[in-house]
Backbone as a ProteinNet text record, in pm:
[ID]
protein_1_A
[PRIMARY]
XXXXXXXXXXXXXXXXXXXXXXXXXXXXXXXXXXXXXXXXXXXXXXXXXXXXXXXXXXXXXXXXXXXXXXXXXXXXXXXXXXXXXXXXXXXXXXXXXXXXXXXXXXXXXXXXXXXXXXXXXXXXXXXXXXXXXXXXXXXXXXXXXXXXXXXXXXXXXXXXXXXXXXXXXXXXXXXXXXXXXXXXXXXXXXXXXXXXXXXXXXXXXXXXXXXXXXXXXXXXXXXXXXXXXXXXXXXXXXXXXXXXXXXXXXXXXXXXXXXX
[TERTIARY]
85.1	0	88.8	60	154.7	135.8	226.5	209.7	136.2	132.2	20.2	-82.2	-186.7	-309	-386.1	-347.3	-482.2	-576.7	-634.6	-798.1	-755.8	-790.1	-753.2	-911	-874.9	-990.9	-985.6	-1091.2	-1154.7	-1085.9	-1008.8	-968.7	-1008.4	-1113.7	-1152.6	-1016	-1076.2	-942.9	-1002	-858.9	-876.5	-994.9	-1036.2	-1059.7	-1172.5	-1068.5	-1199	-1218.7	-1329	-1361.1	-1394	-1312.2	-1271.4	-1181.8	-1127.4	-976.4	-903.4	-943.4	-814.7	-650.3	-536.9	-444.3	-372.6	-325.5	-305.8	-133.3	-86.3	88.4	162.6	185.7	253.9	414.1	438.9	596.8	661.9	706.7	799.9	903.4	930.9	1032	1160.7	1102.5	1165.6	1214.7	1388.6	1417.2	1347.6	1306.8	1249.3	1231.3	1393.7	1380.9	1348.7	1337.6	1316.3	1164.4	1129.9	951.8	932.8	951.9	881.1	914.6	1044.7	1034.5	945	956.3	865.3	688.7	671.5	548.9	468.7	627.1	611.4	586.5	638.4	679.7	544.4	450.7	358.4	186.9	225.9	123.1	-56.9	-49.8	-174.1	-222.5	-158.2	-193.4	-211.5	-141.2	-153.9	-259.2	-354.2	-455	-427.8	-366.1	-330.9	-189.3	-158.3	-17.7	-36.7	-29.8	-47.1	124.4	143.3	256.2	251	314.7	321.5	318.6	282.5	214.7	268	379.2	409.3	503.8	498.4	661.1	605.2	456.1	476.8	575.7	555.8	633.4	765.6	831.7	963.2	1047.3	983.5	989.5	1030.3	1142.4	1197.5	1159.2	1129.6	1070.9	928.4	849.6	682.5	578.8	628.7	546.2	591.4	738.9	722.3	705.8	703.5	647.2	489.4	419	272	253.5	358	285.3	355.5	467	422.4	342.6	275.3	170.1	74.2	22.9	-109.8	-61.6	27.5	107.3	23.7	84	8.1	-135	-167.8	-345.9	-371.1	-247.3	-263.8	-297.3	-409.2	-405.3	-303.1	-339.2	-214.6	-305.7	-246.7	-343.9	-209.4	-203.3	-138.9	-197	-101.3	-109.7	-184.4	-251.1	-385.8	-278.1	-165.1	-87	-63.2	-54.3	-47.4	-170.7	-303.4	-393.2	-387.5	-364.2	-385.5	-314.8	-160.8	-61.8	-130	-238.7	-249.7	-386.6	-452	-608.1	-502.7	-400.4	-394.6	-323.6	-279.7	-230	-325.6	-456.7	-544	-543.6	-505.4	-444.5	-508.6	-610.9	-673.8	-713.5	-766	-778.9	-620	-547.9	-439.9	-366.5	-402	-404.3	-495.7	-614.2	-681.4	-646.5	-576.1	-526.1	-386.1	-299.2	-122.7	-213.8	-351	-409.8	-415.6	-504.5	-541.1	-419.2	-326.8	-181.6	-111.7	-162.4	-58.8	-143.6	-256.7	-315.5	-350.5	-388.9	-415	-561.4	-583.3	-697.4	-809.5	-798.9	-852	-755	-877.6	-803.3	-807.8	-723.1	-771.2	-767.9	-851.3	-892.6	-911.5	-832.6	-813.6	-778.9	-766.5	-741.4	-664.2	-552.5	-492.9	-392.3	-413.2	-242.8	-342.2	-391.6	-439.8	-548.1	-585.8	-712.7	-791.3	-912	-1000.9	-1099.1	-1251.5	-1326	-1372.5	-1454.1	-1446	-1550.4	-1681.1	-1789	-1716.1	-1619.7	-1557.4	-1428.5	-1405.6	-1385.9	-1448.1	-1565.3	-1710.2	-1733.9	-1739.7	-1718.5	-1642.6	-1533.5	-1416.2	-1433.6	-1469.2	-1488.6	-1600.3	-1697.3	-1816.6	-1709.2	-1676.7	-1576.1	-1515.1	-1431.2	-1339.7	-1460.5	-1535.8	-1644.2	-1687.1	-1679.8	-1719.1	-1636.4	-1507.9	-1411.4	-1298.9	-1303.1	-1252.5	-1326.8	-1318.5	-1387.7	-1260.5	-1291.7	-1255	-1248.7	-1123.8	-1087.5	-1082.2	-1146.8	-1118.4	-1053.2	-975.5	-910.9	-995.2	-1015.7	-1035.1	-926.4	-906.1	-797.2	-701.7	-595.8	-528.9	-414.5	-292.5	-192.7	-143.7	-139.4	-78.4	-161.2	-32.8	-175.6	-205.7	-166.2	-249.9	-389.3	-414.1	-481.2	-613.8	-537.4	-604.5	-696.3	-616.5	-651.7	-787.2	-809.2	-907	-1045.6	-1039.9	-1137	-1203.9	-1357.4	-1410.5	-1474.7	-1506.9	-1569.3	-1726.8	-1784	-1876.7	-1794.9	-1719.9	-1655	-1624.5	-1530.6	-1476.2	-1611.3	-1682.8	-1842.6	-1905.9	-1931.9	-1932	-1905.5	-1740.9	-1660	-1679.3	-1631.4	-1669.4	-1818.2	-1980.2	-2084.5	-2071.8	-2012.9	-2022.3	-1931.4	-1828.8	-1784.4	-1868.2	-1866.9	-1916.7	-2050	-2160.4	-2269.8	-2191	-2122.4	-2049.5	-1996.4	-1975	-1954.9	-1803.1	-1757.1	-1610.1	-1665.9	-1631.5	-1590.7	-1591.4	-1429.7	-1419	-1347.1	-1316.5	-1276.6	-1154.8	-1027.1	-917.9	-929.6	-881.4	-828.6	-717.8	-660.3	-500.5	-484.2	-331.4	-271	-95.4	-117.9	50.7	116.2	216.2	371.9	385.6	388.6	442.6	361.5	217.5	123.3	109.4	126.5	171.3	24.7	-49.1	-130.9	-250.1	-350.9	-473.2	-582.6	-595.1	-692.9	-590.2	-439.6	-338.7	-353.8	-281.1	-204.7	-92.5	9.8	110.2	209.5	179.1	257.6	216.3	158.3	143.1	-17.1	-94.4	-182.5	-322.3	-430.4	-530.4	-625.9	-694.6	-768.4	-904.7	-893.6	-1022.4	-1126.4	-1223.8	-1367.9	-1380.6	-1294.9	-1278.4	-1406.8	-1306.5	-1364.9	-1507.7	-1489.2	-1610	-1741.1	-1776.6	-1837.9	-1878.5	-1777.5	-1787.7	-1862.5	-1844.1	-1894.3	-2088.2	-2039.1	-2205.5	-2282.9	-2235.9	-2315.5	-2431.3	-2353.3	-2411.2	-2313	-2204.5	-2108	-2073.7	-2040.3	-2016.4	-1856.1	-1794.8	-1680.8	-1607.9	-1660.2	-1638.5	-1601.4	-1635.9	-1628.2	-1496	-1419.3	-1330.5	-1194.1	-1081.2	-956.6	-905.1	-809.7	-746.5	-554.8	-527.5	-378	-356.4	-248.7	-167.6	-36.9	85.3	183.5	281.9	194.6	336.7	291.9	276.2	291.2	141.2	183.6	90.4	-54.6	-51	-198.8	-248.4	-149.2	-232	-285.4	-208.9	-285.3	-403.7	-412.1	-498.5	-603.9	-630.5	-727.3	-804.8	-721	-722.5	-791.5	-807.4	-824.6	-988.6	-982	-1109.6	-1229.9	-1162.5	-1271.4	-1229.3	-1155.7	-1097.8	-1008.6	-1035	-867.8	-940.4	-1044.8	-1083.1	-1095.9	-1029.1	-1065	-939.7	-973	-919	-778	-691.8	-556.3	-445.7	-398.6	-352.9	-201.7	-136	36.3	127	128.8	177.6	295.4	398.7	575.4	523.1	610.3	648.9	692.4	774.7	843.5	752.8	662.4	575.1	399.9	397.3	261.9	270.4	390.9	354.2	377.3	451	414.5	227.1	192.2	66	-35.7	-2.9	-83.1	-124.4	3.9	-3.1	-71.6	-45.2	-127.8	-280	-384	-440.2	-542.2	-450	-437.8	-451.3	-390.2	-352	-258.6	-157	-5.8	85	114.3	176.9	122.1	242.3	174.9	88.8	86.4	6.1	-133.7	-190.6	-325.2	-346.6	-254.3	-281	-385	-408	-420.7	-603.7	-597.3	-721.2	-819.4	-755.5	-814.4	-883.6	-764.1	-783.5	-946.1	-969.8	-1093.8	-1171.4	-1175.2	-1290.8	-1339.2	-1242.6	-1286.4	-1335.7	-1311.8	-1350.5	-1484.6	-1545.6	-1636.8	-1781.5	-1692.7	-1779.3	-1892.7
-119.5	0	124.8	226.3	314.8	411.2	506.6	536.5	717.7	743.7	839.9	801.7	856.6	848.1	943.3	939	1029	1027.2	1109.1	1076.1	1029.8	945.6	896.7	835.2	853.3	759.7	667.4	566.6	432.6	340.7	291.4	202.9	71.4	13.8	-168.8	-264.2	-343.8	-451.6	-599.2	-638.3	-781	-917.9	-939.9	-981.1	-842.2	-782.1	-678.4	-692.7	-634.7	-587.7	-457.9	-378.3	-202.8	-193.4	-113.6	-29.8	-134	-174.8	-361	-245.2	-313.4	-241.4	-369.6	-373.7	-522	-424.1	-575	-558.8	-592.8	-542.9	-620.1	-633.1	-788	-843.7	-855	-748.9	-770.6	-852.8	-961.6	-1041.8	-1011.3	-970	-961.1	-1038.8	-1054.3	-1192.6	-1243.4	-1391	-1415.4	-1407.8	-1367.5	-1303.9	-1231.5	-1103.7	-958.8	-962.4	-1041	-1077.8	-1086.1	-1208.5	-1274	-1176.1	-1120.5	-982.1	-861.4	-854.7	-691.7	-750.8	-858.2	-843.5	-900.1	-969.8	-968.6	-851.3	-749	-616.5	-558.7	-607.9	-492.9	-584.7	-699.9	-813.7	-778.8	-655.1	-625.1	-517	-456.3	-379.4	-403.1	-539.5	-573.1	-706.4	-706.9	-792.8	-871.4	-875.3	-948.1	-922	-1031.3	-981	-1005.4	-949.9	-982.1	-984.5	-1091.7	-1182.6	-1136.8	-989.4	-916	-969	-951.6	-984.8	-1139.2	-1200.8	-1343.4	-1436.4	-1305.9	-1376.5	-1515.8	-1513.1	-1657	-1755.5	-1747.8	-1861.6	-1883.7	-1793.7	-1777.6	-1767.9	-1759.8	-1706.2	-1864.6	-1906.7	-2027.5	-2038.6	-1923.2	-1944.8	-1923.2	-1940.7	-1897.6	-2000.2	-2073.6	-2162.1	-2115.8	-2106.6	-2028.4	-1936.4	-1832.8	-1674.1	-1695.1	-1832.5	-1814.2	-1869.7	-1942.4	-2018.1	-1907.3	-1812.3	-1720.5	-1636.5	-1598.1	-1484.4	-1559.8	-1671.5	-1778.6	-1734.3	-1785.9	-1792.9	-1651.1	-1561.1	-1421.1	-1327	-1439.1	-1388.5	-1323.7	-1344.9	-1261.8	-1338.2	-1312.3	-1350.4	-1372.9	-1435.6	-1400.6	-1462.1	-1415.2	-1384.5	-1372.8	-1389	-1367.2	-1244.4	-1170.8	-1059	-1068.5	-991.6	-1042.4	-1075.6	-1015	-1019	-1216.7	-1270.4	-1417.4	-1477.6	-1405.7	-1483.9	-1422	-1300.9	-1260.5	-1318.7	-1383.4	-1485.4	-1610.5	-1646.8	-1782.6	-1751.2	-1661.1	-1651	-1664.8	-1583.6	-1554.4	-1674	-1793.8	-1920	-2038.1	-1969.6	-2064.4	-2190.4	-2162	-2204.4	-2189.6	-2140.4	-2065.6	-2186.2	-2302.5	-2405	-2440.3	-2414.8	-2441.9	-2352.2	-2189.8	-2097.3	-2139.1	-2163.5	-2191.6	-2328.8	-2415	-2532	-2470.5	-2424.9	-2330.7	-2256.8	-2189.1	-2073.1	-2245.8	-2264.7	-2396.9	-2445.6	-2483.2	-2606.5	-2456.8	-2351	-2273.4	-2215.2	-2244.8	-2192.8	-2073.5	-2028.5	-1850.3	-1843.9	-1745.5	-1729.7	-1623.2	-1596	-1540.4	-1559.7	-1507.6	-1502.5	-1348.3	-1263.3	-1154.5	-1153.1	-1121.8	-1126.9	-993	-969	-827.4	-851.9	-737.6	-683.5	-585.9	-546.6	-413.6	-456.1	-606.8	-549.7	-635.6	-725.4	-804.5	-737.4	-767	-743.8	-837.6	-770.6	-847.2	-762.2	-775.8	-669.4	-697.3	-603.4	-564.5	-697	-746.7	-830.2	-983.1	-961.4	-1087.4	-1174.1	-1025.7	-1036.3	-1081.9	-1041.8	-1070.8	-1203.9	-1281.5	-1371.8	-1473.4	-1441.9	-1539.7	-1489.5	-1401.2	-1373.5	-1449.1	-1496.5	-1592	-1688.2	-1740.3	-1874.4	-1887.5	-1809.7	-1812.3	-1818	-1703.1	-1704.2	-1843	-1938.2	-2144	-2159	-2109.8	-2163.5	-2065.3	-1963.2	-1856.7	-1704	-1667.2	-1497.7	-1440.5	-1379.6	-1291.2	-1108	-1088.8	-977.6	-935.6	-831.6	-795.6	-646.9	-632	-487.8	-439.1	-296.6	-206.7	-69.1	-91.5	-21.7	-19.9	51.1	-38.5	-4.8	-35.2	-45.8	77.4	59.7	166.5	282.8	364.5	507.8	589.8	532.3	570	486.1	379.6	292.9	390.1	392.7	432.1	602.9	693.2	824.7	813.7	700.3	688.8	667.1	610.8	534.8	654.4	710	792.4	724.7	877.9	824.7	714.7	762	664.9	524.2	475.5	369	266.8	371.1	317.8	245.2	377.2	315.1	188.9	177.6	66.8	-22.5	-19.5	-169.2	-199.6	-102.6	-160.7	-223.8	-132	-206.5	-349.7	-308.2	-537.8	-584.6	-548.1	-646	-725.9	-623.2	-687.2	-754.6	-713.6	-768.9	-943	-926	-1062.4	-1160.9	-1069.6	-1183.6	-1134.3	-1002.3	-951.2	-899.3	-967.9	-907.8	-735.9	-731.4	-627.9	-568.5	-440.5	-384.9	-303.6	-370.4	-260.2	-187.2	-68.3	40.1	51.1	57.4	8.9	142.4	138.8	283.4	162.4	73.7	4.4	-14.5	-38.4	-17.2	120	186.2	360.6	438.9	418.4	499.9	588.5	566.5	666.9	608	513.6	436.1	427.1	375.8	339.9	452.8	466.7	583	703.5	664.3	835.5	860.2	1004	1028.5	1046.1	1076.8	998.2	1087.3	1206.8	1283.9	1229.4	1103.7	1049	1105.5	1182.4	1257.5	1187.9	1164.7	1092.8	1147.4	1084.5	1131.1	1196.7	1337.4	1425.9	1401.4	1325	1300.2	1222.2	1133.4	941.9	893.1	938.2	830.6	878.4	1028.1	1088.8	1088.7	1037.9	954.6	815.5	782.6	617.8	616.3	677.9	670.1	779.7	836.3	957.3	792	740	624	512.6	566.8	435.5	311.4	291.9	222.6	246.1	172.8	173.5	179.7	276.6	279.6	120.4	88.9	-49.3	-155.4	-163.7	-232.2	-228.8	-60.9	-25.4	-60.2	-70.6	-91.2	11.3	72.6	176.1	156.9	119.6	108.1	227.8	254.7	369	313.2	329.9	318.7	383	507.2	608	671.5	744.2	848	934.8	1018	1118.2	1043.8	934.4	862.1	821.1	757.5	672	835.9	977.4	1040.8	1125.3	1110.4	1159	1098.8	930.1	854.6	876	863.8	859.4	1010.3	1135.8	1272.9	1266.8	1201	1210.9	1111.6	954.2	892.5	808	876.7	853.2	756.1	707.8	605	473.7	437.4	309.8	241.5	347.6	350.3	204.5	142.7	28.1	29.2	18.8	36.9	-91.5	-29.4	-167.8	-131.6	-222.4	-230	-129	-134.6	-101.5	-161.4	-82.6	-192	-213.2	-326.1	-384.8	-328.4	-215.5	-131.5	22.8	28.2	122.6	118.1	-40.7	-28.4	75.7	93.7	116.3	268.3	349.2	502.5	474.6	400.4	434.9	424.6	334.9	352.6	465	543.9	646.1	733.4	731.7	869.6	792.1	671.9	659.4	712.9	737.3	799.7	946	999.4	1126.2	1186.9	1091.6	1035.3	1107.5	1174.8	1225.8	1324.7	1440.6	1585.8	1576.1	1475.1	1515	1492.2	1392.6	1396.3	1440.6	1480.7	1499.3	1647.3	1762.9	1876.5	1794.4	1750.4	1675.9	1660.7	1559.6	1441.9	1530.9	1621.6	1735.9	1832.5	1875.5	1974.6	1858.1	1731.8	1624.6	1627	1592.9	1576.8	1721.1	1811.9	1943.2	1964	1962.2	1942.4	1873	1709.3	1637.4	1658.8
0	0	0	-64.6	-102.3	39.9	85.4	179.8	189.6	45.7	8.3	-33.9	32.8	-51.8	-115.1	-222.4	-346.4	-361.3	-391.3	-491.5	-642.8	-658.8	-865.5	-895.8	-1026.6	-1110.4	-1031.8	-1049.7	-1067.2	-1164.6	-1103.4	-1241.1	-1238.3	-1319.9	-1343.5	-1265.9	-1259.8	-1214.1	-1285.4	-1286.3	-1359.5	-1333.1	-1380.2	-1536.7	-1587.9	-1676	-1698.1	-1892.8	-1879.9	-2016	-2072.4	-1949.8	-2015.5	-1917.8	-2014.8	-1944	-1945.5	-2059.6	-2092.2	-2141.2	-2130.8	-2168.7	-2257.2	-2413.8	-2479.1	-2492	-2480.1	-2473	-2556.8	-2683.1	-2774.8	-2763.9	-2745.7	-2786.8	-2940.2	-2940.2	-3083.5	-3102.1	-3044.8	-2978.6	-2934.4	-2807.4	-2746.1	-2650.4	-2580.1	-2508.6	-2443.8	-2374	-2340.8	-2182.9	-2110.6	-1958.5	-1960	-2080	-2033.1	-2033.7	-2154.4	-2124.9	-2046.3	-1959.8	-1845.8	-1727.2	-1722.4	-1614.6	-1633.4	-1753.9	-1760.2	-1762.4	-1775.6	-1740.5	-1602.7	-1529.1	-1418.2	-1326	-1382.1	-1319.2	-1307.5	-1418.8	-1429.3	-1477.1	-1408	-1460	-1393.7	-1330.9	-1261.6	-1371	-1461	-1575.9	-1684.6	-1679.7	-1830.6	-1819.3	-1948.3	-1970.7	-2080.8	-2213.7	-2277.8	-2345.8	-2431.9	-2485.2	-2622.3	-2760.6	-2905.1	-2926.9	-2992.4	-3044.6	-3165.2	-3217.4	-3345.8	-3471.4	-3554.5	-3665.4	-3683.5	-3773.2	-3780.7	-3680.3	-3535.6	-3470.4	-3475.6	-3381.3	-3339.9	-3398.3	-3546.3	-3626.1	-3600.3	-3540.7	-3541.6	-3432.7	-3328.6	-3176.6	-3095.9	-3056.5	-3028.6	-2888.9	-2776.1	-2686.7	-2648.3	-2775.1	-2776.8	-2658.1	-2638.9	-2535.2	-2417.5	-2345.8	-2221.6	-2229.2	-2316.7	-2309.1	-2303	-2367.9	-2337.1	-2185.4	-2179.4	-2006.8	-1924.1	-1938.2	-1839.1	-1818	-1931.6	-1945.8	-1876	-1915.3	-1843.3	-1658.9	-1647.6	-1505	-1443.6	-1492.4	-1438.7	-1455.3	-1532.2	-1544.4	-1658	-1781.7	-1885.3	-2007.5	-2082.3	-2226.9	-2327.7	-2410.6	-2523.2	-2677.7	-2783	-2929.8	-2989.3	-3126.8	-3232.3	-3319.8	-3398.9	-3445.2	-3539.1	-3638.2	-3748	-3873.4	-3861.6	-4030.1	-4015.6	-3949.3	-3955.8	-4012.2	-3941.7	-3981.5	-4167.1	-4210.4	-4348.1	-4426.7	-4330.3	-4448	-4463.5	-4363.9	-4403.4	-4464.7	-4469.6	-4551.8	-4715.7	-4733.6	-4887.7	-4967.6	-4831.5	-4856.7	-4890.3	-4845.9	-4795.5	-4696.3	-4609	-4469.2	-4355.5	-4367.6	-4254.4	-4194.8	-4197.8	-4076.4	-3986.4	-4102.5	-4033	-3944.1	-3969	-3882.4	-3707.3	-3721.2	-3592.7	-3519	-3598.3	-3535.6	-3467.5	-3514.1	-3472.3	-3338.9	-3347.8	-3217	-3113.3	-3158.8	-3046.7	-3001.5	-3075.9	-2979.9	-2932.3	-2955.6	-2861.2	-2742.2	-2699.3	-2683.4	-2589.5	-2759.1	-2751.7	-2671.2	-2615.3	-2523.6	-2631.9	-2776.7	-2880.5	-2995.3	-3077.4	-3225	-3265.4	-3365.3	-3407.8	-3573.8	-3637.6	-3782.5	-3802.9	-3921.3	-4010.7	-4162.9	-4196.8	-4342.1	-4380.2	-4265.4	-4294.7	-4397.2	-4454.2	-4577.1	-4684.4	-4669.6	-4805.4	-4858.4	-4997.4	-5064.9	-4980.9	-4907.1	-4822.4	-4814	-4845.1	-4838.8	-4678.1	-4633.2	-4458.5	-4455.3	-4526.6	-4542.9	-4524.9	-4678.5	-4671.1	-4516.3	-4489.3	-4299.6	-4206.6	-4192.9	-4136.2	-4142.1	-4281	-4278.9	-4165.4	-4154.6	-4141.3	-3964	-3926.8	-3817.9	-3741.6	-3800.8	-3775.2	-3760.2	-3845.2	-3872	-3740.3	-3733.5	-3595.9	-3480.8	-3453.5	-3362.3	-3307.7	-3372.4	-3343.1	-3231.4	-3257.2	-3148.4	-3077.3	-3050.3	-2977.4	-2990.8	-2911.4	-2886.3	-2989.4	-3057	-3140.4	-3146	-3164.8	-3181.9	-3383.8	-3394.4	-3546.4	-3542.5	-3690.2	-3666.8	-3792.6	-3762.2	-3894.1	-3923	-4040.1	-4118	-4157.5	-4253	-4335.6	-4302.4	-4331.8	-4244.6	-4369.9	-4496	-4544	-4595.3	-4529.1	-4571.3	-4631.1	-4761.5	-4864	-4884.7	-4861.5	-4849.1	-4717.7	-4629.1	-4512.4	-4566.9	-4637	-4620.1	-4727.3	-4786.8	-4865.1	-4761.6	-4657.4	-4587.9	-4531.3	-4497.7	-4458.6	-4336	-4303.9	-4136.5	-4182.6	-4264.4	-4275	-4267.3	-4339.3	-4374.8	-4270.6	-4173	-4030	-3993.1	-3974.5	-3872.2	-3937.2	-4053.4	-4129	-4047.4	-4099	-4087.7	-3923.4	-3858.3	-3742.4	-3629.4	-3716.1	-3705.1	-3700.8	-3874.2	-3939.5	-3859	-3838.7	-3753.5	-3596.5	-3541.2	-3402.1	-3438.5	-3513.9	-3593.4	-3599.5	-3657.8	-3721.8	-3582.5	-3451.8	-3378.9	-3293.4	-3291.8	-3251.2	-3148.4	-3017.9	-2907.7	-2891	-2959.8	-2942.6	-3040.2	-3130.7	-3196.9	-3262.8	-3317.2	-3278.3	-3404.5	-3366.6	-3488.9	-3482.5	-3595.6	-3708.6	-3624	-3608.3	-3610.9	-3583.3	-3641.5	-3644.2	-3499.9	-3505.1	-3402.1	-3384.3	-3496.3	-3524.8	-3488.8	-3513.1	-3449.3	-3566.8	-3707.6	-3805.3	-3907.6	-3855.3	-3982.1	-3926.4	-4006.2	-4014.6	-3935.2	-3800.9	-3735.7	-3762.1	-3778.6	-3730.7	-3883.6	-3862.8	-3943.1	-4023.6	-4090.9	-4094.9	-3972	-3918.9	-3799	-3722.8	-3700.8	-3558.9	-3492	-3562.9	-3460	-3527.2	-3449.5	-3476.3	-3568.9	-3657.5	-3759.5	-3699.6	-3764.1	-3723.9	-3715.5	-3605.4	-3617.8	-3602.2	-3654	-3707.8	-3525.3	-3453	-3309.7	-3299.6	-3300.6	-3220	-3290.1	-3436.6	-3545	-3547.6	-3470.2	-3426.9	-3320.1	-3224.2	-3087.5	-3099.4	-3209.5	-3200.7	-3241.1	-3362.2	-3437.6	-3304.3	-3199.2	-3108.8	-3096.3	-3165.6	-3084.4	-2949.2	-2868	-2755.6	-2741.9	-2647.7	-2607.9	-2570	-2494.6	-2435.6	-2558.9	-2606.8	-2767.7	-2858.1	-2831	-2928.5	-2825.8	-2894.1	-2839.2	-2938.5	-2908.4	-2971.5	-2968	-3092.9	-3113.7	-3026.9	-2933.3	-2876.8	-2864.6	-2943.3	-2911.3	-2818.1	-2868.8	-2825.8	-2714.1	-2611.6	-2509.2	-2574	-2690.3	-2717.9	-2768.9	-2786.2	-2866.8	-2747.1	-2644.3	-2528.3	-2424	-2422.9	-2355	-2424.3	-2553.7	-2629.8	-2614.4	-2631.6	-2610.8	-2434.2	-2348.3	-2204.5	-2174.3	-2193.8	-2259.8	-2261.1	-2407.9	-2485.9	-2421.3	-2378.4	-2318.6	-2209.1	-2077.7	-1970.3	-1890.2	-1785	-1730	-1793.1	-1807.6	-1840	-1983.3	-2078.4	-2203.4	-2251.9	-2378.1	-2416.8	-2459.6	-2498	-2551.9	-2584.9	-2684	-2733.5	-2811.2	-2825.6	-2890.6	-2772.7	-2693.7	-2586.5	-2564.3	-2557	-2531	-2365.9	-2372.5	-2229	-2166.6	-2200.3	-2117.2	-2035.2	-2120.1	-2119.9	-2032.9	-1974.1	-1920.2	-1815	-1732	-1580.3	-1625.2	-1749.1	-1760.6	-1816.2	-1855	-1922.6	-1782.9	-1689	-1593.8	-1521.5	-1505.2	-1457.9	-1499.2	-1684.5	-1727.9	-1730.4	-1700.5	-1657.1	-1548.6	-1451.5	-1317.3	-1253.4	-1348.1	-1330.4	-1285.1	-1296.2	-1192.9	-1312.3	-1415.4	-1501.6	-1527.8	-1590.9	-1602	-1688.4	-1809.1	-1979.1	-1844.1	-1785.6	-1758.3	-1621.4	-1515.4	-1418.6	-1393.3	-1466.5	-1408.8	-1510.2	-1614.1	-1685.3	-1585.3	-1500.2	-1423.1	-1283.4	-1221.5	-1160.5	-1172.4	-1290.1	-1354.3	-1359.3	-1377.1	-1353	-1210.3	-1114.1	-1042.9	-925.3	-970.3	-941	-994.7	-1091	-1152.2	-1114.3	-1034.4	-1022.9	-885.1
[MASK]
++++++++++++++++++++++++++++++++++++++++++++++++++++++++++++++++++++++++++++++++++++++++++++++++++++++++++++++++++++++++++++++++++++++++++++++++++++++++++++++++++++++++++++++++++++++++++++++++++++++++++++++++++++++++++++++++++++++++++++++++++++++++++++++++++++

């Protein structure tokens, strides 16, 4: 118990289904894994295994049984499932989820020709045998600057319609793609279009890589909001700006609760 006590947000606690924080391993060693998410295993809720490591990753079974060990999920990145849709492989994709077993699947379209419907599809598919995560938007952005806010709202309706849990929006590793822009800063309207539509906050996960996306998101729809591609190194600053424990959200969090 810390030996100050604050007033802070409310923050969900585990097993939750908001204010999830997803942890992506770019493979990284496999002590520094199992330490850094030892370090911070009360914040973190799942871990996505970046786009094809699994395949390649020589310590992928104890990096999943330590994550299990500490109460954390673990999923493979969607670019695996898109290498094996364009292989036609895809049973053999959900058999590789099962013997490793992933606690979800996530299904997207940010690099292949895949229409958002023909996604939908495959998202039912998966839906038989794991809760499913789907992404909307495209990883390159030229691809992306085409997509309008109607579009987003679209794709992301059909999806959950189709059977997705829950929802991520592309914005990469870089934070430079799919919802951003290519300076890193989030596309004008994009969320607040999504969310007027009657989507539910709770629903969306939001790529934040960097510092400025995770306090932008945290800002706009508070400590409990979803977040995702998060370095290992980075849960316990994101908690904070959660919190109000860092300058970007502390004086924020401050006028809330003055307010309230």
């Amino acid at each position: 118990m810390p030996l100050v006590t604050l007033d802070l947000p409310t923050r969900t606690r585990k097993p939750r289904s908001r204010g999830v924080t997803m942890v992506i391993d770019n493979g990284v060693p496999t002590a520094w894994f199992v330490d850094a998410l030892t370090s911070a295993a009360d914040h973190i809720d799942v871990v996505k295994f970046g786009w094809g490591t699994s395949l390649v990753t020589a310590d992928l079974r104890r990096k999943i049984d330590s994550a299990h060990d500490l109460g954390i999920g673990c999923y493979f990145g969607g670019t695996l499932f898109e290498k094996c849709v364009v292989q036609r492989r895809f049973e053999d994709f959900l058999e590789w989820c099962h013997r490793c077993r992933c606690d979800l699947v996530e299904v997207s379209n940010g690099t292949i020709a895949l229409t958002n419907t023909e996604k939908a599809a495959y998202i039912r598919a998966c839906a038989e045998e794991f809760p499913v995560v789907s992404e909307v938007g495209f990883k390159d952005t030229a691809r992306s600057d085409l997509l309008s806010v109607a579009d987003w709202t679209e794709a992301i309706a059909e999806d959950l319609d189709a059977g997705a849990h829950m929802v991520i929006t592309e914005a990469r590793e870089s934070g430079r793609s799919g919802i951003c822009n290519s300076d890193g800063t989030v596309r004008d309207g994009v969320v607040e279009a999504v969310l007027a539509s009657g989507i539910d906050a709770d629903s969306l996960l939001f790529e934040a890589p960097t510092k400025e996306l995770q306090t932008h998101f945290i800002k706009l729809l508070g400590a409990n909001v979803n977040l995702g591609n998060v370095a290992p190194a980075d849960v316990i600053g994101l908690e904070t700006l959660r919190l109000g424990l860092r300058s970007d959200t502390l004086l924020d969090f401050e006028a809330m609760a003055a307010r309230a």
